[in-house]
C-alpha positions in Angstrom: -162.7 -33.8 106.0 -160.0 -31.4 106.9 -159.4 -30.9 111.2 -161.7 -28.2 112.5 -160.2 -24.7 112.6 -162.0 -22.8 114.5 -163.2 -19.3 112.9 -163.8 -15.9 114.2 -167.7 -16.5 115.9 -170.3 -14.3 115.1 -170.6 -13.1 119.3 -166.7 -12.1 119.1 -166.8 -10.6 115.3 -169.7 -8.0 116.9 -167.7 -7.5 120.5 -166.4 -4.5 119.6 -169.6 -3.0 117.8 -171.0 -3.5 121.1 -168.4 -2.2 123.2 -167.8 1.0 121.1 -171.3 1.7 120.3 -173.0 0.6 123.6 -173.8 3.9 124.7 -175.0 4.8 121.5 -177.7 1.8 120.7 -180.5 3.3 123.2 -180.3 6.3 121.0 -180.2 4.9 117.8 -182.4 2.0 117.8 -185.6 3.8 116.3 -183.2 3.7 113.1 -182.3 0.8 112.2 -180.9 1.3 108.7 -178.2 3.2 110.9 -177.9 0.4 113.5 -177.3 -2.1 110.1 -175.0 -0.4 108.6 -172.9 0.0 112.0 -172.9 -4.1 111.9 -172.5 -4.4 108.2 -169.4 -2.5 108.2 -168.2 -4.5 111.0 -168.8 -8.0 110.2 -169.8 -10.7 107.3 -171.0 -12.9 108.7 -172.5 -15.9 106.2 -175.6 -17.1 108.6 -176.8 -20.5 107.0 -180.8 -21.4 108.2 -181.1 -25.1 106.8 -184.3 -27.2 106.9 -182.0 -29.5 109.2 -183.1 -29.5 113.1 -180.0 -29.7 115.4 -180.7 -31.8 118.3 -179.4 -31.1 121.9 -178.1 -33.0 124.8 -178.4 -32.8 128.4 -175.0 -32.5 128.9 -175.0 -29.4 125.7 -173.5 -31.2 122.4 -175.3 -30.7 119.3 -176.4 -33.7 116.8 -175.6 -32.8 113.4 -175.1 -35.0 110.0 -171.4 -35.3 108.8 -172.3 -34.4 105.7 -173.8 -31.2 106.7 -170.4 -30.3 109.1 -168.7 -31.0 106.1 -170.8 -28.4 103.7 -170.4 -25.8 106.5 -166.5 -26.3 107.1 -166.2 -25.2 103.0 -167.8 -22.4 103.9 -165.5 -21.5 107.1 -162.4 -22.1 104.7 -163.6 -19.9 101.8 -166.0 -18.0 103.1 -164.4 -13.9 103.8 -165.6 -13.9 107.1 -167.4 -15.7 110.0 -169.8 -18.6 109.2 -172.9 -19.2 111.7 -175.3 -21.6 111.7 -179.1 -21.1 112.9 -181.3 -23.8 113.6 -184.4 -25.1 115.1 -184.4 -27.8 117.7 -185.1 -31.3 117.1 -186.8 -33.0 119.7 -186.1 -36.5 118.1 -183.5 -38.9 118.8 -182.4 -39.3 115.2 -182.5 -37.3 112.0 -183.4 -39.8 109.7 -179.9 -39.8 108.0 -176.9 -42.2 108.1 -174.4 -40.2 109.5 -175.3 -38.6 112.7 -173.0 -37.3 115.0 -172.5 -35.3 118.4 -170.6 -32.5 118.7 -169.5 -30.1 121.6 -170.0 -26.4 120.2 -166.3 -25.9 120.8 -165.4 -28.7 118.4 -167.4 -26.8 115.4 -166.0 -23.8 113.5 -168.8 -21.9 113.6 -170.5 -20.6 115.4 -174.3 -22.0 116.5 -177.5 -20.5 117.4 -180.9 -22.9 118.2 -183.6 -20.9 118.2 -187.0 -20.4 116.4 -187.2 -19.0 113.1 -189.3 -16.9 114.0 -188.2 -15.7 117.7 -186.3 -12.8 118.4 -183.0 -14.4 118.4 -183.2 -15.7 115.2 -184.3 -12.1 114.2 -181.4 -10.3 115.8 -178.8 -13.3 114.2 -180.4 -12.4 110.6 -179.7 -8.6 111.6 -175.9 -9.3 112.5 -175.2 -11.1 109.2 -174.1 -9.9 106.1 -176.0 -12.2 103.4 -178.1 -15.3 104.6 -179.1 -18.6 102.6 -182.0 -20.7 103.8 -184.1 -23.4 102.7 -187.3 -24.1 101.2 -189.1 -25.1 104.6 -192.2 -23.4 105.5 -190.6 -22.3 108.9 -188.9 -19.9 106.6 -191.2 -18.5 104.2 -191.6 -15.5 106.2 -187.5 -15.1 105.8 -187.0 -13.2 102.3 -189.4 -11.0 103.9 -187.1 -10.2 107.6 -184.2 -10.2 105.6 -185.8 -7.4 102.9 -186.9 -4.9 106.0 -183.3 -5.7 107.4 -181.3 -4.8 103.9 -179.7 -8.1 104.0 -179.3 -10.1 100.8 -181.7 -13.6 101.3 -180.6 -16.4 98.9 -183.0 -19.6 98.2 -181.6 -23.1 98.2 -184.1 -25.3 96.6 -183.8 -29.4 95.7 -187.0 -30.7 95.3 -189.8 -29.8 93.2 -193.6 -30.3 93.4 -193.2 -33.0 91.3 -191.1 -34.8 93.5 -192.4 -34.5 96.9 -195.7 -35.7 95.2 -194.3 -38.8 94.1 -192.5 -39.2 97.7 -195.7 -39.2 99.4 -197.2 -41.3 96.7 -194.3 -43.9 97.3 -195.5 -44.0 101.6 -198.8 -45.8 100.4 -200.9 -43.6 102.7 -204.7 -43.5 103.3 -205.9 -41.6 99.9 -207.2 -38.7 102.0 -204.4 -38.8 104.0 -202.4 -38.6 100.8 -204.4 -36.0 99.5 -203.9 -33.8 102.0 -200.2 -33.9 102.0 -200.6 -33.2 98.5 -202.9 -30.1 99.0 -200.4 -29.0 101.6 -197.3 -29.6 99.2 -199.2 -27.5 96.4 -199.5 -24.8 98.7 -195.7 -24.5 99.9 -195.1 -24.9 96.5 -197.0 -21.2 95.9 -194.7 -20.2 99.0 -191.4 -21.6 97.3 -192.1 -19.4 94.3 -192.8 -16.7 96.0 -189.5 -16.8 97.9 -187.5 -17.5 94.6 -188.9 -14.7 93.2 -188.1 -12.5 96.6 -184.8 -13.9 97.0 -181.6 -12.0 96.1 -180.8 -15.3 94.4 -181.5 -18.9 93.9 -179.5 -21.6 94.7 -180.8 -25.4 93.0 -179.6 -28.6 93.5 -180.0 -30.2 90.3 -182.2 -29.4 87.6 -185.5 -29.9 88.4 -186.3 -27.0 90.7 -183.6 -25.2 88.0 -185.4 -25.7 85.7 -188.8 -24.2 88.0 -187.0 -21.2 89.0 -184.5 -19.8 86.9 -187.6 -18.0 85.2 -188.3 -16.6 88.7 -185.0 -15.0 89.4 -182.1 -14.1 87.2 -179.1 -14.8 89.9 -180.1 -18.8 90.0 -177.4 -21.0 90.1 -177.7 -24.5 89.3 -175.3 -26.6 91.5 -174.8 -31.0 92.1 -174.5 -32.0 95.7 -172.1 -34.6 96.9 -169.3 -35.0 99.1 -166.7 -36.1 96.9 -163.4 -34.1 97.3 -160.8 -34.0 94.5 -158.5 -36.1 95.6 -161.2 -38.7 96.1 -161.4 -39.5 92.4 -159.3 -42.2 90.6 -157.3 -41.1 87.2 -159.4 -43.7 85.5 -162.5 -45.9 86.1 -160.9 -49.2 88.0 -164.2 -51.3 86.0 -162.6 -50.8 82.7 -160.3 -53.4 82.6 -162.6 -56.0 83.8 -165.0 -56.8 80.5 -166.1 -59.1 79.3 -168.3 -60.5 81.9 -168.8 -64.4 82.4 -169.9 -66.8 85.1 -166.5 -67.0 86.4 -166.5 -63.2 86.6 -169.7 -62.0 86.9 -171.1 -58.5 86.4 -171.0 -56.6 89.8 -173.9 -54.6 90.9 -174.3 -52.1 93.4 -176.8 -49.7 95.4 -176.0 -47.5 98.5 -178.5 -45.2 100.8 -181.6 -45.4 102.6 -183.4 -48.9 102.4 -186.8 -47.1 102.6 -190.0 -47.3 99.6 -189.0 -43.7 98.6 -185.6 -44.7 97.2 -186.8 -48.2 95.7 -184.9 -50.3 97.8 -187.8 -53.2 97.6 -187.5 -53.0 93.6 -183.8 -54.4 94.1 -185.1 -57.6 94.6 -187.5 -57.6 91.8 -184.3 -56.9 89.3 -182.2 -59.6 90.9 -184.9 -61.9 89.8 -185.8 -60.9 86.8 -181.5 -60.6 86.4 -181.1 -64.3 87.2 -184.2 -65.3 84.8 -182.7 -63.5 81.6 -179.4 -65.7 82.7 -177.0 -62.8 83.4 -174.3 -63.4 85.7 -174.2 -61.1 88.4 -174.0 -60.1 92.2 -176.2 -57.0 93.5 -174.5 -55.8 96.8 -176.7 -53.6 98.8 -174.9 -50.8 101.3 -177.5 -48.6 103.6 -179.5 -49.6 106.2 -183.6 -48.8 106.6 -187.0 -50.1 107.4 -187.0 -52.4 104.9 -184.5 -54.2 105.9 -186.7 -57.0 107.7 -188.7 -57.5 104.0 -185.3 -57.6 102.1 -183.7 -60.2 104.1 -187.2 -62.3 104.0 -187.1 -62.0 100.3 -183.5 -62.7 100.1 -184.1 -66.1 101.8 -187.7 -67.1 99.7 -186.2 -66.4 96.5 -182.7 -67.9 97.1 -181.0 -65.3 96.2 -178.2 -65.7 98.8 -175.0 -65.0 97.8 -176.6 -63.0 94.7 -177.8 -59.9 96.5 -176.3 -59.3 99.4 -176.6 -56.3 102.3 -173.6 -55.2 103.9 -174.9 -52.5 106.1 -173.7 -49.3 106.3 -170.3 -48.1 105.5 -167.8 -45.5 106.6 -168.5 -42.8 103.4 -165.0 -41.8 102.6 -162.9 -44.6 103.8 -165.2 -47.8 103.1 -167.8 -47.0 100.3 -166.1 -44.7 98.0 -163.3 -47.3 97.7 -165.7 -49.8 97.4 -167.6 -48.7 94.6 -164.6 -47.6 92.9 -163.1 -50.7 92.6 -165.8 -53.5 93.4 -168.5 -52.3 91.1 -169.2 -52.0 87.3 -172.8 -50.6 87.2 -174.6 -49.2 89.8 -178.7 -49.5 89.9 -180.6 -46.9 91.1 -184.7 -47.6 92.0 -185.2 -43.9 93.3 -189.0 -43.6 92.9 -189.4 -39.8 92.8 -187.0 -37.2 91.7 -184.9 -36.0 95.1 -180.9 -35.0 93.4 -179.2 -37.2 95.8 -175.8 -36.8 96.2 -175.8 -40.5 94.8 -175.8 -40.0 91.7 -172.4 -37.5 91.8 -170.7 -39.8 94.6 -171.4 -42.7 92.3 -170.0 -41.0 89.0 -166.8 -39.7 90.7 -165.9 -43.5 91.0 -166.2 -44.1 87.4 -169.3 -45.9 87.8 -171.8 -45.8 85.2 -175.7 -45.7 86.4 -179.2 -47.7 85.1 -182.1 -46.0 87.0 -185.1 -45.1 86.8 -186.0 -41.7 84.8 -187.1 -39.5 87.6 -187.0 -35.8 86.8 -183.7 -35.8 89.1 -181.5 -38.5 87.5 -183.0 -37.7 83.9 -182.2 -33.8 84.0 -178.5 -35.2 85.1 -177.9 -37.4 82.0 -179.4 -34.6 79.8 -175.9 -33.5 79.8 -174.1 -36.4 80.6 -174.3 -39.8 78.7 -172.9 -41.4 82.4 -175.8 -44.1 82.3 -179.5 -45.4 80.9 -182.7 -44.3 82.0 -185.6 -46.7 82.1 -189.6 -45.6 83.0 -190.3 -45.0 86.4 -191.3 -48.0 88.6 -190.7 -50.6 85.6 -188.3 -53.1 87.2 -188.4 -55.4 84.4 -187.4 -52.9 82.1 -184.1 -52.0 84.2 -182.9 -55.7 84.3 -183.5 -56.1 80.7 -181.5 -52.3 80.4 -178.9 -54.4 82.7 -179.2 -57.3 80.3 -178.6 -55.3 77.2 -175.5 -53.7 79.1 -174.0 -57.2 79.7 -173.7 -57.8 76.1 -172.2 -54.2 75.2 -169.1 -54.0 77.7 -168.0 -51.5 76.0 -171.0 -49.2 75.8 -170.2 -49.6 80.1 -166.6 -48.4 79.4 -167.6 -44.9 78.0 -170.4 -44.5 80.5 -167.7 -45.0 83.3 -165.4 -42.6 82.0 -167.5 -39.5 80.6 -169.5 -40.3 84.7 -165.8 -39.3 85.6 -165.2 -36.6 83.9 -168.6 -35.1 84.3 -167.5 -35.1 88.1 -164.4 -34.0 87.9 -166.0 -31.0 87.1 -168.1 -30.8 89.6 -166.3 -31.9 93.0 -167.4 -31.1 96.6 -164.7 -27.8 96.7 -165.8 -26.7 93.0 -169.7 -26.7 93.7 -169.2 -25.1 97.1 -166.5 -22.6 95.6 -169.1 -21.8 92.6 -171.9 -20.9 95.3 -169.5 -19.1 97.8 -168.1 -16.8 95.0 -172.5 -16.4 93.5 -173.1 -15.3 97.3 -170.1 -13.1 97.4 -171.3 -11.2 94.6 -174.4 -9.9 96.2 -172.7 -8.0 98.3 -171.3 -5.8 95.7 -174.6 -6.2 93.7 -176.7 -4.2 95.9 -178.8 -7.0 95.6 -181.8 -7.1 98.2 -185.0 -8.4 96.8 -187.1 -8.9 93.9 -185.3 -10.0 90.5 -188.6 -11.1 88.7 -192.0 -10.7 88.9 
């Protein structure tokens, strides 16, 4: 990631608005058509409202993800004007993610606003910006909405469909009625998420499957692949190439990275390192994340004697430690994701020139629809993914083309290209006199 510059904030871009027109907002503020276009004219300011919660500190730094600083520094580079953030406080101690970290506000280039969706502030933060992209989170349904009775263009970000976040609450093993529930609940955003597609002055969709939902909904829906892979991050060739054939002397290395939780199949890796070393195929399964299942792995590790076959090596530095890890120390990566979330694994992985075997979620199978970068194998059918593996032993060079078409697949889709792609799709709307309704 490039060094922080820090941008024009949102308060500063509006100081003179409120310095010139002071006298003038008493006056004015039963119109507020006049009162936006004032702003408008003034400012463009991009205001993002993700699902992410920012947590606070006593002593007043923010908790944020690195990947999600990351995300909103493109925007501060290419973005034509200010870039804000607004977000709703998280009262836990950790986000769930691998790559927390504390900022102070001065160390961010942009600027940041915690506050309830629905309080004034975030209202009159929606009212200074110029176009504003939020997330499918029931906090924000009533969003396209404010943003319509404002006259600022709303755009959708979606990733995971109904489909999925039934299968990730299947994947918890919950009480039935409990499970239920969630499901009922989930159904019912789901009527929310539509509505908001179709409200939306456009659609933005990680991966296909909520592309694939939507673009009916809304004709400005843009289908984009998260990850965090820059340009210069991707080798000329896949380093793996050279290595085949396999053997017992060189045997065929195997990799996973992310969360070590049941939703992304982490306990099925030690089902297909069994089932591996029973069909006889020389291997090693290295393991990179850190979880709740951690404990059970290591257990299982030790009762089946698979030391020194699959190992876990915690979690690494992202751009200095696993990219060049995966790059160069791994020919196949295996993938147990149990529902259909478009993780930024599967680009991340592909940018090394690292073909994938996993399981055909709606996610990973939409991906390889168009590109032949790795083998699908039916859901939750471990055996069936180490005999895939098995077959892949024998065809070395079926593993070669994989590698490279998974690199040149992401070489067209890098971290500055996707962000670049949805910069230039928001940009648009303000020339569009795009405000609401596309579809009905």
């Amino acid at each position: 990631m490039s060094p922080f510059r820090r941008s024009l904030l949102c308060a500063h871009a509006l100081s003179p608005i409120h310095s010139k027109c002071g006298t003038q907002i008493a006056s004015i503020q039963s119109c507020p058509n006049l009162l936006l276009r004032i702003f408008t004219m003034n400012n463009k300011t991009l205001l993002i409202a993700p699902s992410l919660d920012v947590g606070l500190s006593s002593d007043g730094r923010v908790r944020l993800t690195g990947k999600f600083v990351g995300g909103m520094q493109m925007y501060v580079d290419h973005w034509d004007g200010p870039v804000a953030l607004l977000a709703q406080k998280d009262e836990a101690n950790h986000s769930g993610n691998l790559d927390d970290v504390w900022f102070r506000p001065s160390e961010l280039p942009f600027d940041v606003t915690v506050a309830d969706f629905k309080s004034k502030e975030a209202e009159s933060a929606v009212a200074r910006a110029a176009v504003v992209q939020g997330g499918t989170d029931h906090r924000l349904n009533h969003m396209p909405a404010l943003c319509r009775s404002l006259g600022v263009p709303y755009v959708l970000v979606s990733e995971y469909s109904l489909r999925t976040r039934w299968q990730i609450i299947d994947s918890e093993g919950l009480n039935p009625v409990i499970a239920w529930r969630r499901k009922l609940w989930a159904w019912r955003q789901e009527r929310a998420n539509v509505a908001a597609a179709k409200a939306a002055s456009a659609v933005h969709c990680n991966g296909t499957p909520t592309y694939d939902a939507y673009k009916a909904l809304n004709e400005r829906t843009l289908l984009y692949f998260d990850s965090r892979v820059a340009s210069d991050m991707l080798p000329d060739e896949p380093k793996a190439a050279g290595r085949v054939p396999w053997s017992t002397a060189s045997p065929m290395r195997l990799a996973f990275s992310g969360r070590l939780n049941l939703m992304k199949g982490a306990d099925h890796l030690v089902h297909v390192a069994r089932a591996l070393r029973d069909l006889g195929v020389p291997f090693t399964l290295d393991v990179y994340g850190d979880g709740p299942l951690v404990p059970d792995m290591k257990s299982a590790i030790e009762e089946h004697h698979l030391e020194g076959i699959l190992r876990l090596g915690g979690v690494l530095d992202f751009a200095s430690e696993l990219m060049p890890t995966v790059r160069d120390q791994v020919d196949l990566f295996v993938c147990c994701h149990r529902q259909g979330d478009p993780s930024c694994t599967y680009l991340e992985t592909m940018a090394c020139g690292v073909p994938i075997v996993g399981y055909a979620n709606e996610a990973f199978e939409g991906l390889m629809k168009r590109c032949s970068a790795g083998v699908t194998v039916p859901m939750n059918d471990w055996a069936e993914m180490a005999a895939a593996i098995e077959r892949l032993y024998r065809e070395p060079k079926q593993v070669e083309e994989m590698a490279r078409a998974a690199l040149a697949f992401a070489r067209q889709h890098t971290f500055e290209q996707e962000f670049r792609r949805r910069i230039a799709h928001m940009d648009n709307l303000l020339g569009s006199g795009a405000r609401g309704l596309r579809r009905s």
